[in-house]
N, C-alpha and C positions, 0 to 999 in steps of 0.2 A: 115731095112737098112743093108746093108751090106760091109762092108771094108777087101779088097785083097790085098795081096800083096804076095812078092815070097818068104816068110815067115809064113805070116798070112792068117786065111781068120775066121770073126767073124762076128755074126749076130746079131744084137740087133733089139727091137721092145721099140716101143715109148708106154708112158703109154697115158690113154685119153686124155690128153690135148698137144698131139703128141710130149712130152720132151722123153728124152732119155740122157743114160749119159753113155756112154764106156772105157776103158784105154787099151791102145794100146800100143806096144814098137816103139820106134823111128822107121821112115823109111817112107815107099811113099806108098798111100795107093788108089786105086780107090776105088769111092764110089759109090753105085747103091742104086736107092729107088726104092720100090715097095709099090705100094695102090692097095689093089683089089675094083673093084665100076666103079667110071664114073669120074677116071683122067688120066689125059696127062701122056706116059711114061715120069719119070723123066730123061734128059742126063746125063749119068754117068759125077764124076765129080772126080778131082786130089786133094787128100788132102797128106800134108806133116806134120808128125808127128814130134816133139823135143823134147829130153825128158828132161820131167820135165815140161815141160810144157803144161798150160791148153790151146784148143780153142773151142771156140764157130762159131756156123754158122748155117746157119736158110735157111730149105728150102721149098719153097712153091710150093706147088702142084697143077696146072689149070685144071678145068673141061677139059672133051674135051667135046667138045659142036659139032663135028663132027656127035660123036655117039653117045650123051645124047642131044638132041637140048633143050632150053627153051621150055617147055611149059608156055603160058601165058592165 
């Protein structure tokens, strides 16, 4: 994952069970995932920092079934 801003820009990586835990300084941050394998680009997404303050937020990642189809 990664969080930019016109300040920052920091990369953190999730442990196996895909947690991850960052601290950031106050301010506006775009957020980019990347999975290498067989998933859908994540859409980067707007997160706003407070400081002093904790947030959580949970992102889930879909096959792409485009270019991985079900085998059955």
């Amino acid at each position: 994952m990664i969080f930019e801003s016109a300040q920052e820009n920091r990369k953190v990586v999730s442990n196996e069970t895909g947690e991850f835990e960052i601290e950031l300084p106050a301010g506006e941050y775009r957020v980019t995932v990347t999975q290498f394998g067989i998933f859908d680009p994540f859409k980067p997404l707007k997160l706003k920092v407070k400081a002093g303050k904790v947030k959580k937020f949970d992102v889930v990642l879909k096959y792409d079934t485009k270019k991985y189809p079900p085998v059955f």
